[in-house]
C-alpha positions as CSV (number, residue, x, y, z in Angstrom):
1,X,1.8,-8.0,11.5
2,X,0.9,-8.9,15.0
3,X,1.0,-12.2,16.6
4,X,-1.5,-14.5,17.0
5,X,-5.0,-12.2,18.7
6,X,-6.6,-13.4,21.4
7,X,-9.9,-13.2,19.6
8,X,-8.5,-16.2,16.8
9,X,-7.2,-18.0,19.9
10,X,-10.7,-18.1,21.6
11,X,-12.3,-19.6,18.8
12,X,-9.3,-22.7,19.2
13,X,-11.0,-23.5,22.3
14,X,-11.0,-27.1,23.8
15,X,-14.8,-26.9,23.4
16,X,-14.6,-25.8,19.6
17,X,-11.9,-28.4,19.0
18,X,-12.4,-31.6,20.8
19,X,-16.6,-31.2,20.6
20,X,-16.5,-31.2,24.7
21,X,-15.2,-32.5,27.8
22,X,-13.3,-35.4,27.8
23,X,-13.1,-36.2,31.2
24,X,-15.6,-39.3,32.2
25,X,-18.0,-38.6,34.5
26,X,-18.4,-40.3,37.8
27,X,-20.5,-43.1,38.8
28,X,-23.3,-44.4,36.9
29,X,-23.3,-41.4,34.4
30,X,-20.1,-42.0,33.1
31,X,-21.1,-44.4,30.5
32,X,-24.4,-42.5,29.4
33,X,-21.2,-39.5,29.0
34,X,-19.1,-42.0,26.8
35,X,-21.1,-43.3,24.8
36,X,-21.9,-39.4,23.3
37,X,-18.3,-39.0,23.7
38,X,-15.0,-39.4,21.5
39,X,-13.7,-43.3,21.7
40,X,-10.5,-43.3,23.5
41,X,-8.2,-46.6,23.9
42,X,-8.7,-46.7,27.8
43,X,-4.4,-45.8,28.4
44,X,-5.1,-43.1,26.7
45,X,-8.8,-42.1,27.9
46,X,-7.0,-41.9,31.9
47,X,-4.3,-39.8,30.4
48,X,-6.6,-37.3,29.2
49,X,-8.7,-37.1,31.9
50,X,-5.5,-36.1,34.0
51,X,-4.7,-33.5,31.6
52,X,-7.7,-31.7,32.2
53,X,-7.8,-32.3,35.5
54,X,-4.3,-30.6,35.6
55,X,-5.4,-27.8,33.1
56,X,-8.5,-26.8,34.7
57,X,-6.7,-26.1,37.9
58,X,-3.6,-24.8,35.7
59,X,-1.2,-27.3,37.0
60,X,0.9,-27.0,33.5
61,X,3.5,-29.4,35.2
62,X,1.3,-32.2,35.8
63,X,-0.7,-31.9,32.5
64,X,2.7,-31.7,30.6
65,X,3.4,-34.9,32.1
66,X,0.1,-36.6,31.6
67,X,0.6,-35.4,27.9
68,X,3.7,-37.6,27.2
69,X,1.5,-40.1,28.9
70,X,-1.0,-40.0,26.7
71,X,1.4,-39.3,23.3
72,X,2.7,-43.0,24.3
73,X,-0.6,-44.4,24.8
74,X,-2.2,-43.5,21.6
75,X,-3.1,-45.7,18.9
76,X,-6.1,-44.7,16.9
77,X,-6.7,-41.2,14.8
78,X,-9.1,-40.2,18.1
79,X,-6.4,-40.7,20.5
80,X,-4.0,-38.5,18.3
81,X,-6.5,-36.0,17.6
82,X,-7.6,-36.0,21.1
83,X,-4.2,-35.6,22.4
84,X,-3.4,-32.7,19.7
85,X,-6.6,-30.8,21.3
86,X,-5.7,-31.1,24.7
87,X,-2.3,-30.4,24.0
88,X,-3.8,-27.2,22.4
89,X,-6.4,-26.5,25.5
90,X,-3.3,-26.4,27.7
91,X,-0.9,-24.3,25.7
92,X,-3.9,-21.4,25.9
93,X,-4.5,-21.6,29.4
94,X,-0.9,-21.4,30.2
95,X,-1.0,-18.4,27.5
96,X,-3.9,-16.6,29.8
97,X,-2.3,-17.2,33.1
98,X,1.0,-15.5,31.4
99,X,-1.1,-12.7,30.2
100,X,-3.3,-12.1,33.7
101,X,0.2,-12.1,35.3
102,X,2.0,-9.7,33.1
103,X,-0.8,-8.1,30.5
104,X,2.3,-6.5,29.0
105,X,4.6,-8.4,28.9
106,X,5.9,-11.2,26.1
107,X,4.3,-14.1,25.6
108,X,5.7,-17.3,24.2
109,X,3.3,-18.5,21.0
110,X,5.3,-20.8,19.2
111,X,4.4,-23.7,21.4
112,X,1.1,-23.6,19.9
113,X,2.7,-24.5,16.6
114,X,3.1,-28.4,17.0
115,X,-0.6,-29.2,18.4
116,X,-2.0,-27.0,15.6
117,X,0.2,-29.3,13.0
118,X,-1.4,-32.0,14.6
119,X,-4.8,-31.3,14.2
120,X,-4.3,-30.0,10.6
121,X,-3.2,-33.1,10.0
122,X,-5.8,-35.0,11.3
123,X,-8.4,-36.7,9.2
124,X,-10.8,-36.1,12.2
125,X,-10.7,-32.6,12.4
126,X,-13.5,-30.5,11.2
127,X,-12.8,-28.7,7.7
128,X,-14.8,-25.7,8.9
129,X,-11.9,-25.2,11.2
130,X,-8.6,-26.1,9.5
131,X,-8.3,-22.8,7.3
132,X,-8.8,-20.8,11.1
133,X,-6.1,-23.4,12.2
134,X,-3.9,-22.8,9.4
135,X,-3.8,-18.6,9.7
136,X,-2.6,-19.0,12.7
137,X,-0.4,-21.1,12.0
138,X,0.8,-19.1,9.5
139,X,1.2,-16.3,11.7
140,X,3.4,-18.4,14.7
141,X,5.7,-18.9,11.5
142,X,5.9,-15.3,10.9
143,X,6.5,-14.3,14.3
144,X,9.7,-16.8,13.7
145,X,11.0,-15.7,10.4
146,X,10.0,-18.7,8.8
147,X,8.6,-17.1,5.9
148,X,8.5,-20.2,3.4
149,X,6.5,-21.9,6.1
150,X,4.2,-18.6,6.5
151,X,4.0,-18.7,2.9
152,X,2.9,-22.7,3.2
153,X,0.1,-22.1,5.6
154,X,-1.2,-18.8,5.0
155,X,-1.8,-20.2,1.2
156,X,-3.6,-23.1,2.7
157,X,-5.8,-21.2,4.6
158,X,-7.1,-19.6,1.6
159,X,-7.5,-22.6,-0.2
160,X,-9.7,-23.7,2.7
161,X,-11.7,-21.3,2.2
162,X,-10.9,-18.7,5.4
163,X,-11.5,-15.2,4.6
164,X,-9.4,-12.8,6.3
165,X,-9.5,-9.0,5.3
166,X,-5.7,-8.7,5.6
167,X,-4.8,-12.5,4.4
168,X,-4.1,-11.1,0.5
169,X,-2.0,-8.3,1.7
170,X,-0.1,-10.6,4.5
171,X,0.5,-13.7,1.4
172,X,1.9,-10.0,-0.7
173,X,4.2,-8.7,2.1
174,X,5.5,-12.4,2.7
175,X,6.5,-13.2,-0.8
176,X,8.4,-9.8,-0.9
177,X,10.5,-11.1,2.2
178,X,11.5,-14.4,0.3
179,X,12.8,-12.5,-2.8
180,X,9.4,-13.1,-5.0
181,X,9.1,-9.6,-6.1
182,X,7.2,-10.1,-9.1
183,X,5.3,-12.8,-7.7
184,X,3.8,-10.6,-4.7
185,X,2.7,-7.9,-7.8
186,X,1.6,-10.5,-9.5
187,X,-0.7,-11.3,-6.9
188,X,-1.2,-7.7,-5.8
189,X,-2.5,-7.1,-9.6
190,X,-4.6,-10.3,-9.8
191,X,-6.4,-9.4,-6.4
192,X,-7.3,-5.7,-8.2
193,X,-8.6,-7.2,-11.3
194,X,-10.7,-9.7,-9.2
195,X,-12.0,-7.1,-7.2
196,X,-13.0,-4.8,-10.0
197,X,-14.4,-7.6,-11.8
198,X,-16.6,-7.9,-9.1
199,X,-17.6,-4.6,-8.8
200,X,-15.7,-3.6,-5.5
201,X,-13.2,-1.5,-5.0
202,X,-9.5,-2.5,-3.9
203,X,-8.2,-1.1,-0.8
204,X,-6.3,1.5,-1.2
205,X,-3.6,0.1,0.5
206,X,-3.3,-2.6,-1.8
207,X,-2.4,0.1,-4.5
208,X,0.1,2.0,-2.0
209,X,1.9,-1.3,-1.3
210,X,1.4,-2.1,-5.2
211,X,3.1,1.5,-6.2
212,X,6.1,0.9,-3.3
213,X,7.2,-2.5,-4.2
214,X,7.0,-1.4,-8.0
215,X,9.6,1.7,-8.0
216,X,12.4,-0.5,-8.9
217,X,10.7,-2.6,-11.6
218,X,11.2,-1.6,-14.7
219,X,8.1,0.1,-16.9
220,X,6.2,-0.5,-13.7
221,X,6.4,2.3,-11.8
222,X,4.4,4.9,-13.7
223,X,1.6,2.5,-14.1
224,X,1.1,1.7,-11.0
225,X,1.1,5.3,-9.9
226,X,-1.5,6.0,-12.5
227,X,-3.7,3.0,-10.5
228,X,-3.5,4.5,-7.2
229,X,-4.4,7.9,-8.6
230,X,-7.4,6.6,-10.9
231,X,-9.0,4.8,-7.7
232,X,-7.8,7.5,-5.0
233,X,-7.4,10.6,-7.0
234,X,-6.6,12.5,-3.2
235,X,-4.3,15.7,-3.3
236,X,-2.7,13.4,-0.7
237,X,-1.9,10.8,-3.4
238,X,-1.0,12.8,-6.0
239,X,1.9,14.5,-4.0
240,X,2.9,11.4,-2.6
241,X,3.3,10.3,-6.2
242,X,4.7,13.4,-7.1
243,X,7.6,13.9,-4.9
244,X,8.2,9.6,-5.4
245,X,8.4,10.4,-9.2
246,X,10.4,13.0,-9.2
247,X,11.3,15.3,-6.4
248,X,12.9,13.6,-3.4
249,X,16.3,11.4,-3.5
250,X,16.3,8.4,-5.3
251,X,13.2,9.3,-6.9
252,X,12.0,7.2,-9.8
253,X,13.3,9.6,-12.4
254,X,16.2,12.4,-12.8
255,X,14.7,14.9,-13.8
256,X,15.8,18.4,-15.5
257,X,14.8,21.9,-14.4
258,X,13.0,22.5,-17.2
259,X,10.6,18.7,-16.3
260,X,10.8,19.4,-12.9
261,X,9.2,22.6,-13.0
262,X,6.4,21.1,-15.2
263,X,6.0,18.6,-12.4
264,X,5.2,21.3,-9.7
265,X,2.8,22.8,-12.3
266,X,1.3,19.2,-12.3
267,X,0.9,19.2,-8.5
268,X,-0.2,23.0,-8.5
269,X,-3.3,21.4,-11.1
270,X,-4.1,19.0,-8.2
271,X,-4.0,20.9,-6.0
272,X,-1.1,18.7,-3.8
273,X,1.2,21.6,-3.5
274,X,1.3,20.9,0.5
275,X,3.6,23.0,2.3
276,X,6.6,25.6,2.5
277,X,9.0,23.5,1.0
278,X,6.8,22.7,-2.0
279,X,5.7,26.3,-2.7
280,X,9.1,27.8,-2.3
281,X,11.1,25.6,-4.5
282,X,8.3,26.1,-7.3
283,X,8.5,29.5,-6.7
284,X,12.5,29.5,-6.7
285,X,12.3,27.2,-10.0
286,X,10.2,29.2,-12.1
287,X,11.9,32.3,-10.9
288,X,15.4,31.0,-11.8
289,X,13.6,29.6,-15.3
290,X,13.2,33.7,-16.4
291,X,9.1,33.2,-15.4
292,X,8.8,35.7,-12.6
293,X,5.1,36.4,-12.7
294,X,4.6,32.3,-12.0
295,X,7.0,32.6,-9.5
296,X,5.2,35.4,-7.6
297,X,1.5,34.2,-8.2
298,X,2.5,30.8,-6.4
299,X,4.5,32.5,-3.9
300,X,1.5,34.6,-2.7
301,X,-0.8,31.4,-2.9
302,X,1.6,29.7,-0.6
303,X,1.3,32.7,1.7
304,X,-2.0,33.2,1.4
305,X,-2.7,29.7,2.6
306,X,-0.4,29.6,5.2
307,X,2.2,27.6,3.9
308,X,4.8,30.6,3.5
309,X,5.8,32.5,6.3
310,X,5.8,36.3,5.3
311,X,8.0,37.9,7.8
312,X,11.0,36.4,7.5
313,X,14.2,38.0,5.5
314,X,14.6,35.2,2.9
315,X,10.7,36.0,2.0
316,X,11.0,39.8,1.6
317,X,14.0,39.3,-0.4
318,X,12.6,36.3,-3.2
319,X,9.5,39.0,-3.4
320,X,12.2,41.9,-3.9
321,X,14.0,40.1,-6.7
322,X,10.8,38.7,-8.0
323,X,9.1,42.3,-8.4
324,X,12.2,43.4,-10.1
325,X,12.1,40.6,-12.9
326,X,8.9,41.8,-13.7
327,X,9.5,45.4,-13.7
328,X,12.2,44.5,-16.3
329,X,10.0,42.6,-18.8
330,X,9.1,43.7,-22.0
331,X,5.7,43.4,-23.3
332,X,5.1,40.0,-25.3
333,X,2.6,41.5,-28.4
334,X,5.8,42.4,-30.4
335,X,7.7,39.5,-29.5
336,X,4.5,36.9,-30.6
337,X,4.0,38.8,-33.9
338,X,7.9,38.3,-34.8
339,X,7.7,34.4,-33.5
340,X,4.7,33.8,-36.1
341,X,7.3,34.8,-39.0
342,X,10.3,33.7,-38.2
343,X,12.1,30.6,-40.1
344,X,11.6,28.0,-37.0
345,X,9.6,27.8,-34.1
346,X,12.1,28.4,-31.6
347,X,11.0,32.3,-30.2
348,X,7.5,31.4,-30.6
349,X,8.1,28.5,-28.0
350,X,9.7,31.3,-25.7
351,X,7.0,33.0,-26.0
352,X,4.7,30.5,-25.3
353,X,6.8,29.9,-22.2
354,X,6.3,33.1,-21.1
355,X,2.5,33.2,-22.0
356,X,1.6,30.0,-19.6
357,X,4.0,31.7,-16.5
358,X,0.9,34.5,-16.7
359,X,-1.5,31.5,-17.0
360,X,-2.4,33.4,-20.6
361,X,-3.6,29.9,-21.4
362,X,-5.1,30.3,-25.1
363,X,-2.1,32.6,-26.0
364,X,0.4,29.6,-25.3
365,X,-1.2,27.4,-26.6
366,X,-1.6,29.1,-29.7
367,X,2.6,29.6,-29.8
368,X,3.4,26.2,-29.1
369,X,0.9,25.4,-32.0
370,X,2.9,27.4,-33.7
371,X,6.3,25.9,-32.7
372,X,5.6,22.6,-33.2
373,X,4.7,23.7,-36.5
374,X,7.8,25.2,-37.8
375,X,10.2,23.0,-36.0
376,X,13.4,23.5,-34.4
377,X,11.9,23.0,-31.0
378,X,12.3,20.4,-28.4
379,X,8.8,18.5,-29.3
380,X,8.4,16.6,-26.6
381,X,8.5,19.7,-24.2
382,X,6.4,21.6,-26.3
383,X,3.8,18.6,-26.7
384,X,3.6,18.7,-22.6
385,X,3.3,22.4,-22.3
386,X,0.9,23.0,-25.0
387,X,-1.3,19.8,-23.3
388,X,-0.9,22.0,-19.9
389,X,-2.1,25.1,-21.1
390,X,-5.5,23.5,-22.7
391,X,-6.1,21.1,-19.6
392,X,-6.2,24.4,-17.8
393,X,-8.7,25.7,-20.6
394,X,-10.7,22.9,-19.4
395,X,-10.2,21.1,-22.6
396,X,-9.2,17.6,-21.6
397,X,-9.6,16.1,-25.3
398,X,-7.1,18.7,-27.0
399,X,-5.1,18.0,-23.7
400,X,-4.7,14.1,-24.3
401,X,-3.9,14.4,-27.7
402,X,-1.0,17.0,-26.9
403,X,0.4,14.2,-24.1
404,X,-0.3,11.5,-25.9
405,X,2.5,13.0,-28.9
406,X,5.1,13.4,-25.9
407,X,7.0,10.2,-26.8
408,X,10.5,10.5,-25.2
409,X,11.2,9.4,-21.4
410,X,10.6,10.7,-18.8
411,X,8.5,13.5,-20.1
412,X,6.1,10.1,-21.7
413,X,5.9,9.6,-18.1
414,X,4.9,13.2,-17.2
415,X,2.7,13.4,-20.0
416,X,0.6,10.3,-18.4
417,X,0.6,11.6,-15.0
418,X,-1.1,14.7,-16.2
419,X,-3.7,12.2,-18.1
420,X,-4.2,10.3,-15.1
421,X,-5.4,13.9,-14.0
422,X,-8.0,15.2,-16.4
423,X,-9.4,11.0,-16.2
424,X,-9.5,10.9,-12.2
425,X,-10.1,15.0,-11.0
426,X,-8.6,15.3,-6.9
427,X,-11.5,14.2,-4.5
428,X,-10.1,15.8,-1.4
């Protein structure tokens, strides 16, 4: 977050806050002036007419004095309000001289803080204003670290009613930094449902920050994945999610080669497969899984896109020994006929395997009909290839119910990732 913009500080002016001058006017149209004017006691009326005297012609020395002049003359809310506005006033134009001198250079804030307490305080200050007055006070405290006290005034400011487009996000981020986790998703869920309620659509950042802060919570993770990619179904999103899930260090889940490589068939679906590392280590997986026509077809997508270099060594050589694997391959007819009658359903899963590596979609799923049929087979893994192989058919209700049998973590997870994606196709 940035500190307080000079935009939000304009609007703090002295004219905006005190309703006008304060300085009397000379001669005979002094009283006509006062009598529109705020009632000062007359100590502290002379006071503040030298502090703007002193301000106008940014004299800061001489106004700060005439300040603890007039904080010792005061006696009535107007004099305390009064003084709390001019004290303001003068604390921005010492802020703008700063700025003109070095427009780069820091710029001390924080004294703002005490004549803003003042005036929220103050039973004579306008409620229009006190939620503006209470951001930005907010934001002093967050410039300090004093996140309870950011916490304090940024919460105020909403229940006065200011409307901010990054006030929601800002109350999130500063729970997080005083250890209220669940609170800030708490919040960060609540603000979705009110927006959808209302027929608007969250931010996409809200469900970023929402996926982020839930990796660590437990059950949380997947669902709030599955939010981001319903409302912002991008290829950008769903490899983001991907590689989170399961493919980078200290991902969400651990997963084996056998879920991995159904997890790169997930991103190949949406199309997030995104560069050389992506399309290599697929290709190396699937290859080193016994599937050597997958391995190649993704391999020449990758180059074909421009995501694989083809003329280095390591290339020529994963094409070499993937051309070999499938010169070695036996034909699959015999090897289906002899999985339909054998005892379990383990060769017919094999076989299946081997049918969705050609992308031979309605043969595998047939097999892993099959194998789920007679048992002996890893059901779960079965469940989320057979739900694969018809979401590629294009049959998204034979899909779901394949994914929705896959009970066992983390391919359950899998399996409602690849839901996500026949309920929210990629946009971009």
């Amino acid at each position: 977050m940035n500190t307080v913009s000079r935009a939000l500080l304009s609007a703090l002016l002295m004219t905006g806050v005190a309703g006008g001058a304060i300085v009397a006017a000379p001669a005979a149209a002094q009283k006509k002036k006062a009598d529109k004017g705020p009632k000062l006691s007359p100590a502290a009326l002379k006071a503040a007419q030298a502090v703007q005297t002193a301000t106008t012609a940014n004299d800061f020395p001489t106004a700060e004095a005439a300040l603890v002049q007039m904080d010792a003359a005061v006696t009535t809310d107007q004099d305390r309000y009064t003084a709390a506005a001019l004290r303001l006033d003068m604390e921005q134009a010492r802020l703008r001289v700063a700025r003109a001198a070095n427009p780069n250079g820091p710029v001390d804030q924080s004294r703002l803080a005490a004549p803003l307490d003042a005036l929220l305080a103050s039973p004579l200050t306008e409620q229009s204003r006190k939620g503006q007055m209470a951001y930005i006070r907010g934001q002093l405290a967050y410039d300090a670290k004093q996140y309870p006290q950011t916490l304090q005034y940024w919460q105020q400011a909403k229940q006065l009613g200011y409307v901010d487009p990054n006030l929601d996000m800002n109350v999130m981020r500063v729970k997080e930094l005083t250890g209220d986790s669940q609170g800030a998703l708490t919040d960060l869920n609540a603000e979705i449902q009110r927006a959808t309620a209302a027929g608007q659509k969250p931010k996409e950042e809200l469900y970023r920050y929402g996926m982020a802060k839930s990796v660590k919570q437990p059950g949380q993770a997947v669902p709030s994945m599955q939010r981001l990619l319903a409302a912002y179904p991008t290829a950008k999103n769903w490899r983001d999610v991907s590689v989170l899930y399961g493919l980078q260090q200290g991902s969400v889940a651990t997963l084996d080669k056998q879920q991995k490589l159904d997890l790169f068939r997930l991103m190949h679906h949406t199309r997030s497969l995104a560069d050389q590392y992506d399309y290599r280590e697929y290709a190396q997986d699937a290859a080193a899984r016994g599937l050597p026509e997958e391995a190649k077809r993704i391999l020449d997508e990758g180059a074909a896109a421009g995501k694989i270099p083809t003329g280095g060594p390591d290339y020529k050589a994963m094409r070499t020994e993937i051309a070999k694997a499938i010169a070695a391959e036996s034909p699959l007819g015999p090897l289906e006929t002899k999985a339909k009658s054998a005892g379990d359903g383990k060769l017919a899963a094999q076989t299946a395997d081997a049918y969705l590596s050609q992308n031979n979609n309605a043969k595998a799923a047939d097999l892993y009909r099959v194998a789920l049929q007679k048992g002996g087979v890893n059901a779960d893994e079965a469940n989320t290839r057979l739900g694969i192989a018809l979401a590629r058919q294009g049959d998204k209700e034979g899909a779901r119910a394949a994914f929705t049998a896959v009970k066992g973590a983390p391919r359950s997870d899998l399996a409602q990732l690849w839901i996500t994606s026949l309920d929210s196709p990629v946009t971009a």
